[in-house]
C-alpha positions in Angstrom: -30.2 41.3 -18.1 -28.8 38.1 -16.2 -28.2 34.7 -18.8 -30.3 32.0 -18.4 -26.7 29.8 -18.7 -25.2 28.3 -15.7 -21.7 29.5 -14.9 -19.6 26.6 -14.8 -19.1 26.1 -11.0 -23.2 26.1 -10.9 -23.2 23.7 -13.7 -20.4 21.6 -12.5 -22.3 21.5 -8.8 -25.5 20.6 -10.6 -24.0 17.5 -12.4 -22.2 16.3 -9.1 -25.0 16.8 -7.4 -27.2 14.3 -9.9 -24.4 11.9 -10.2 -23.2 12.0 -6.5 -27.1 11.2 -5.3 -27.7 8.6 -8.1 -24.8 6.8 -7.4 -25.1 7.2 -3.5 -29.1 5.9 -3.4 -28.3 3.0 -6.3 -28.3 -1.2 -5.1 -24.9 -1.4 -7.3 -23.7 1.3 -4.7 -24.3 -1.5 -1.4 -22.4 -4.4 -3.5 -19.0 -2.1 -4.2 -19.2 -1.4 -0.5 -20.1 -4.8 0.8 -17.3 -6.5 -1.9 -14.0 -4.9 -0.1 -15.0 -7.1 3.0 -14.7 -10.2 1.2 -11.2 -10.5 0.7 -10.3 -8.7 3.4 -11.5 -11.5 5.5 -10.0 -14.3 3.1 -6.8 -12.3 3.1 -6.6 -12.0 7.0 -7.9 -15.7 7.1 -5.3 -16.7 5.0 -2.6 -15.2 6.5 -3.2 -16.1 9.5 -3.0 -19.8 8.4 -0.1 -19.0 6.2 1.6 -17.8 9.1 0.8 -21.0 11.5 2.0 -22.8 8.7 4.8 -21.1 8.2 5.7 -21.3 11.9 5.3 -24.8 12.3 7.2 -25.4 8.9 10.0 -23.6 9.9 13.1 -25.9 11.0 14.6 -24.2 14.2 15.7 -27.7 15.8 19.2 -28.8 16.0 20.0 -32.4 16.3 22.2 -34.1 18.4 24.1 -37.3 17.0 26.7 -37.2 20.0 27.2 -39.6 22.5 24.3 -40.1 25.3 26.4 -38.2 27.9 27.4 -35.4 25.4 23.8 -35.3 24.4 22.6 -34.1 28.0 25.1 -32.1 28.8 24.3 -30.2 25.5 20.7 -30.1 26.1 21.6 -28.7 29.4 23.6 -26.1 28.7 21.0 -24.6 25.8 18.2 -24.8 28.4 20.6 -22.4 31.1 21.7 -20.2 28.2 17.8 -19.9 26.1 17.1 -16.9 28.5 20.2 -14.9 28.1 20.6 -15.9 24.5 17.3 -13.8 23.5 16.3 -16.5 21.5 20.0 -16.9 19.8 20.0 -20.1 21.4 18.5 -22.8 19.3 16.1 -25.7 20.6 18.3 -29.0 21.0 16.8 -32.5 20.6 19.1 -35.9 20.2 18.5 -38.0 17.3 16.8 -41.1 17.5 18.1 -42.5 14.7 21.7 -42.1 15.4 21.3 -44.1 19.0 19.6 -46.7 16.9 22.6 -46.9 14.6 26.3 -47.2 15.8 27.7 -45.8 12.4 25.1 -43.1 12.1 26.1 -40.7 8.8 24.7 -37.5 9.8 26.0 -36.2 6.0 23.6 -38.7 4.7 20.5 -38.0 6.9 20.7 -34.7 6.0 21.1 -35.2 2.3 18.3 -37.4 2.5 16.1 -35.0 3.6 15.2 -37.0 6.9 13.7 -35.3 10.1 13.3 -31.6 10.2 16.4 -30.4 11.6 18.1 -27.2 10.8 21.6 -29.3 11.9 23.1 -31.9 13.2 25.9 -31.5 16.1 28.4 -34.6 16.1 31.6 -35.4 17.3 32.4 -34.3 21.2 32.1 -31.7 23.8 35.8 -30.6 22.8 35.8 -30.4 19.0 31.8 -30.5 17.9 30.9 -30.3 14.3 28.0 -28.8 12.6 26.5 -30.3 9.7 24.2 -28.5 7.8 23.7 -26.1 4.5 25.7 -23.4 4.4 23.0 -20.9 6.0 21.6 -23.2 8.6 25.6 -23.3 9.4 26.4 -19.8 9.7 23.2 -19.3 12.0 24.6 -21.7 14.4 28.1 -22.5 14.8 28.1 -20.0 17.6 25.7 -20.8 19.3 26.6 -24.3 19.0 30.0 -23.3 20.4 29.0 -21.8 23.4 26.4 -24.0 24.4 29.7 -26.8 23.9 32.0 -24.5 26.1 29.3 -24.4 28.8 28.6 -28.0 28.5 31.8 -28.9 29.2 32.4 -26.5 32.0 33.5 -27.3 35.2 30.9 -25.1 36.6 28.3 -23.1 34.8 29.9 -19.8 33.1 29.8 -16.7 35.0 27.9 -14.1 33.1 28.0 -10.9 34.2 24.6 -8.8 34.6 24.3 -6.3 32.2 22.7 -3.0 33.3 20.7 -1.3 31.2 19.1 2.7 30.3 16.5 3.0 28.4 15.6 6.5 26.2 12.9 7.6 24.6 13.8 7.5 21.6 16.6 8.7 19.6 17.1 9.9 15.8 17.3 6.7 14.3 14.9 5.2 15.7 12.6 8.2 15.1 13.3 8.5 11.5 13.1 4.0 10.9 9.4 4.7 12.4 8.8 7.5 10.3 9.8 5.6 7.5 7.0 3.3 8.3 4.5 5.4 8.7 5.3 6.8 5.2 5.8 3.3 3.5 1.6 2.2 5.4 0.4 6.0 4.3 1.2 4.9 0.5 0.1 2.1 0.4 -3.3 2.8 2.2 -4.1 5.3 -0.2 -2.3 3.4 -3.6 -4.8 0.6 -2.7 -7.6 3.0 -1.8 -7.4 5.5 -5.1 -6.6 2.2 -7.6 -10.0 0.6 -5.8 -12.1 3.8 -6.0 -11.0 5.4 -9.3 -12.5 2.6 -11.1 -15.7 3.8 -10.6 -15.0 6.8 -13.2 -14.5 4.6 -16.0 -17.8 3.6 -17.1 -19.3 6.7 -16.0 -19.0 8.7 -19.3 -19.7 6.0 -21.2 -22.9 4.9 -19.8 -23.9 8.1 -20.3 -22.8 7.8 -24.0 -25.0 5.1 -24.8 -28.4 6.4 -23.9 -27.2 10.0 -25.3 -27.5 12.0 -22.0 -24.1 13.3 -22.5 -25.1 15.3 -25.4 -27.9 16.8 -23.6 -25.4 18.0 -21.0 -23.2 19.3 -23.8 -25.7 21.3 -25.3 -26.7 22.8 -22.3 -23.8 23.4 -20.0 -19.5 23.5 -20.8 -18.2 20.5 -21.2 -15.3 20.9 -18.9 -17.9 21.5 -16.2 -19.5 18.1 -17.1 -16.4 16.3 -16.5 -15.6 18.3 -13.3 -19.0 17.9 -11.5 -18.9 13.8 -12.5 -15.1 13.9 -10.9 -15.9 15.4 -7.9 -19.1 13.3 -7.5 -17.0 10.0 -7.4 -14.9 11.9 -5.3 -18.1 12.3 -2.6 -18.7 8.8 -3.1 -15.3 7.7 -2.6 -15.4 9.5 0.7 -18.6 8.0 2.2 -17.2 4.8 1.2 -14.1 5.7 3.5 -16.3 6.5 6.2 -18.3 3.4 5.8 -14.9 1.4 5.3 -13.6 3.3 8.3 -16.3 2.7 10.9 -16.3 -1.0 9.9 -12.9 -1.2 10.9 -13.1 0.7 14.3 -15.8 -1.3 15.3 -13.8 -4.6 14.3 -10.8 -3.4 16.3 -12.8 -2.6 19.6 -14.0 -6.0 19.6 -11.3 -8.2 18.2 -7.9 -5.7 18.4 -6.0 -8.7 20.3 -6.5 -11.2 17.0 -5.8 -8.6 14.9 -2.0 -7.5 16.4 -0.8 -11.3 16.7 -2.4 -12.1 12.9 -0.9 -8.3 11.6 1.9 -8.4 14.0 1.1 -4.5 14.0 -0.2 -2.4 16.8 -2.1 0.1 15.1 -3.1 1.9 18.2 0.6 2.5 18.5 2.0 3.6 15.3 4.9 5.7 15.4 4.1 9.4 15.0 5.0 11.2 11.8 6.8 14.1 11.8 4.5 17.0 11.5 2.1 14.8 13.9 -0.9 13.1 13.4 -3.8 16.0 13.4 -1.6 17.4 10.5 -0.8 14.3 8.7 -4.5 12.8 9.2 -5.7 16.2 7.3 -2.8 16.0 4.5 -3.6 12.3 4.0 -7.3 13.2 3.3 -6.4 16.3 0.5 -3.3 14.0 -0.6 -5.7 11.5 -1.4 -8.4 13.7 -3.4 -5.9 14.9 -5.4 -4.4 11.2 -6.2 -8.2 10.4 -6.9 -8.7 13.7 -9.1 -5.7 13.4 -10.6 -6.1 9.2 -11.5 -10.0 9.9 -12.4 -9.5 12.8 -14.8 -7.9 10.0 -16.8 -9.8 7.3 -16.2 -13.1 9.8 -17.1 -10.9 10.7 -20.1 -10.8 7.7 -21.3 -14.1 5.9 -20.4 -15.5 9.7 -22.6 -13.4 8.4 -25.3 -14.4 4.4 -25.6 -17.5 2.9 -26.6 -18.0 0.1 -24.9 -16.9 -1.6 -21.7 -14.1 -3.8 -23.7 -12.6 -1.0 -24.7 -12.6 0.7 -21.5 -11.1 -2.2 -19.7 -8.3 -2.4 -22.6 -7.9 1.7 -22.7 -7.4 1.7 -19.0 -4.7 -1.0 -18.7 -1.9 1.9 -19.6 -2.9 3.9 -17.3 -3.0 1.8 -14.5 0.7 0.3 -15.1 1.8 4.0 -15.5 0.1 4.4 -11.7 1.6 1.5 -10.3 5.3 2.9 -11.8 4.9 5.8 -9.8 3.9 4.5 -7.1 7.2 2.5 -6.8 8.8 5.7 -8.0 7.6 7.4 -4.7 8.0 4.3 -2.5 11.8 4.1 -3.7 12.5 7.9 -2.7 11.1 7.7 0.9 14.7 7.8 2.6 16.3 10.0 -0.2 14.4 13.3 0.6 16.0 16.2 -1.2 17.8 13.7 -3.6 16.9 14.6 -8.0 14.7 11.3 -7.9 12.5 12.6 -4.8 12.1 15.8 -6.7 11.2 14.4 -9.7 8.5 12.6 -7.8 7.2 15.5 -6.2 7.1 17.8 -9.5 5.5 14.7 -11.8 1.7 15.0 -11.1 0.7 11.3 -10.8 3.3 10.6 -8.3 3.8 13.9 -6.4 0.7 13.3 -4.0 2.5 9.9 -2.5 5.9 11.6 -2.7 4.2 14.5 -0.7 2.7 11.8 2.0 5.7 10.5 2.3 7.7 13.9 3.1 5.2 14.9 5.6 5.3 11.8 7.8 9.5 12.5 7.7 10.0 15.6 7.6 8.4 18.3 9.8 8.1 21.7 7.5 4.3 21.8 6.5 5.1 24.8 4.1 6.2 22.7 1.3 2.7 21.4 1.0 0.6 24.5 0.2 2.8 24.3 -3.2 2.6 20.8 -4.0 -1.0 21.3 -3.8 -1.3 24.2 -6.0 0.6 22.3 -8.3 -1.2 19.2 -8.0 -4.8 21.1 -8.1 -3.1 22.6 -11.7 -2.4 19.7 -13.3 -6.2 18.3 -12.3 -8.0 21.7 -14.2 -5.2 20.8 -16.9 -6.4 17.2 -17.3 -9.8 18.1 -16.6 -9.7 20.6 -19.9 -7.8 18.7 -22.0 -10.2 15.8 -21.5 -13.5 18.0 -22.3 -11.7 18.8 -25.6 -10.7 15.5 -26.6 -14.3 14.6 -25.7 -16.0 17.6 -28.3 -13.1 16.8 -30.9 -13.0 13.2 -30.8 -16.7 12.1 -29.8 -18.9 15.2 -29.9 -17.2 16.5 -33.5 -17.7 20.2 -32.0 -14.4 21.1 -31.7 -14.0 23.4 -34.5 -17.1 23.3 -36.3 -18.5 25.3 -33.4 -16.0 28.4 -33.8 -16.3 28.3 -37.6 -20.2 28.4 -37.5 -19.5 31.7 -34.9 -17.5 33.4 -36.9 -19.3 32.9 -40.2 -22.3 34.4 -38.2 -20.3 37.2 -37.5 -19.4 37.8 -40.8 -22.8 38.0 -42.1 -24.0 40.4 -39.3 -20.7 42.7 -40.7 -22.1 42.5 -43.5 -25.3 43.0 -43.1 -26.7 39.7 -44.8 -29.9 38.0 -43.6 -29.2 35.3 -41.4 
């Protein structure tokens, strides 16, 4: 005789099912994927004014206060050295206001804040003098020196033609853009598991409200309740990706010029991570479901046990801080693989998927990551359980009232009392 009860990977498919299509089909569902684009755009807009301002703020001039003669001969010499200088050599310009004044203080216009110069050259050709903070000094008194010793040259110096070899690449280089890739993986999917997990918090206690949870909990485990809604936000999270995703491919076709000089990133030429990108690509994606599993267990935890909104908001402020902590805790182990901080990243389940990333855009071995994902998928049935059971205990008051009811039953069939 078969039970009319679900198991609980039928019931758990059943409720993802129902949540993953009522969320998918809702209006709310076209808002949370239209409201990402918003300050995306201000962002970009804004730093791409940020940067023109910055760029036209910054103060790369250096002023001359020499004599007229000295003056040219300065200006001179910058222009012939700017192209084997790589940009070393700073942009000369003579100051107005000391021809306008024969006992120009250039201590004084500087103190005053005058102009926008990051120095000002007086004195000669043979003994110059850079006035300036102590940085802006530093930066120049080099350059400033050899643009003097060319100025005052007989002839134009004779610099000898470097040749050069390019390689490939090499191991430091190869592990710097590793490193990158690992630092952009993390924070890609910290940004995209904080935005998306959110959607597990009121999910429970929605539900609460208009008592369809206890409907569910009389007629299916609750740990299969909790499971299905998980991996239903998971779904959802996913098409949001894809709809996130082709956005963005579309925008780069057509605009992938504006986007380099405003990113000053070439994202069609990242630098390949170690176990290469068809790998990496596929351990970003599981990576990121467990982060999401593993962050939503939580949050669902938590939205089970509040009662309204307010408290859900103040509930989940702990465990978002605790995300963002281990998040820095596997940022700041990127370049200290094998170290006792990496490990502990790897072995604490909040952090461990980032950690993971990390590893496999560094180091090659892909073996590493079938056990940091049984681990990972351990500590989400864990959380998963010990969430259904706060939720009977705490909400549902069926923790142990349930098993003493059973076996009081059983007692009376043992004895053979009416029941």
């Amino acid at each position: 005789m078969t039970s009319p009860r679900l198991s609980r990977l039928e019931a758990a498919w059943v409720v993802a099912r129902r949540d993953f299509v009522a969320v998918l089909f809702s209006r709310a569902f076209l808002f949370f994927l239209i409201g990402p684009l918003f300050p995306v755009l201000v962002g970009g807009l804004a730093g791409s004014i940020g940067g023109q301002v910055s760029r036209d703020a910054a103060a790369i001039e250096v002023g001359l206060a020499m004599s007229a003669s000295d003056n040219e001969a300065m200006i001179a010499a910058a222009q012939r050295l700017t192209p084997l200088m790589r940009g070393a050599a700073p942009a000369m310009r003579a100051v107005p206001e000391a021809a306008e004044t024969a006992n120009f203080d250039a201590r004084a216009f500087m103190e005053q804040r005058r102009g926008n110069y990051a120095a000002i050259v007086t004195g000669t050709l043979d003994a110059p003098k850079v006035i300036g903070t102590g940085g802006q000094i530093r930066r120049w008194q080099g350059a400033v020196e050899l643009i003097a010793a060319e100025a005052r040259a007989p002839t134009p110096i004779a610099v000898p033609e470097v040749t050069a070899e390019v390689v490939a690449s090499s191991a430091a280089s190869d592990r710097a853009s590793r490193v990158r890739t690992a630092q952009a993986a993390q924070m890609v999917m910290f940004l995209l598991t904080m935005l998306l997990a959110g959607m597990v918090l009121s999910n429970l206690a929605e539900e609460k409200g208009n008592k369809i949870i206890e409907i569910l909990a009389a007629a299916i485990p609750m740990d299969a309740v909790f499971m299905g809604k998980l991996f239903a936000m998971l779904g959802v999270s996913f098409v949001g990706i894809a709809v996130w995703g082709a956005l963005g491919w579309g925008f780069w076709s057509v605009a992938s010029d504006a986007i380099v000089t405003v990113t000053r990133t070439d994202f069609a030429n990242l630098p390949g991570p170690a176990t290469g990108w068809p790998a990496f690509l596929a351990l970003a994606i599981v990576y990121f479901a467990m982060a999401y599993l593993l962050l939503g267990s939580l949050f669902l935890t938590i939205g089970a046990l509040a009662n309204t909104v307010r408290e859900v908001q103040t509930l989940s402020m702990p465990v978002t801080m605790l995300q963002l902590m281990v998040f820095f805790l596997a940022a700041a182990t990127l370049t200290d693989a094998g170290s006792g901080l990496e490990l502990l990243a790897v072995a604490f389940p909040l952090s461990s998927p980032f950690a993971m990333l990390a590893r496999a855009a560094i180091e090659p071995e892909l073996w590493v990551h079938a056990g940091a994902l049984a681990w990972q998928a351990l500590w989400v049935g864990l959380l998963v359980k010990g969430g259904s059971v706060l939720f009977r205990k705490r909400v549902l008051k069926s923790g142990g009232a349930g098993r003493t009811r059973r076996r009081w039953l059983r007692r009376r069939k043992a004895a053979g009392g009416a029941l």
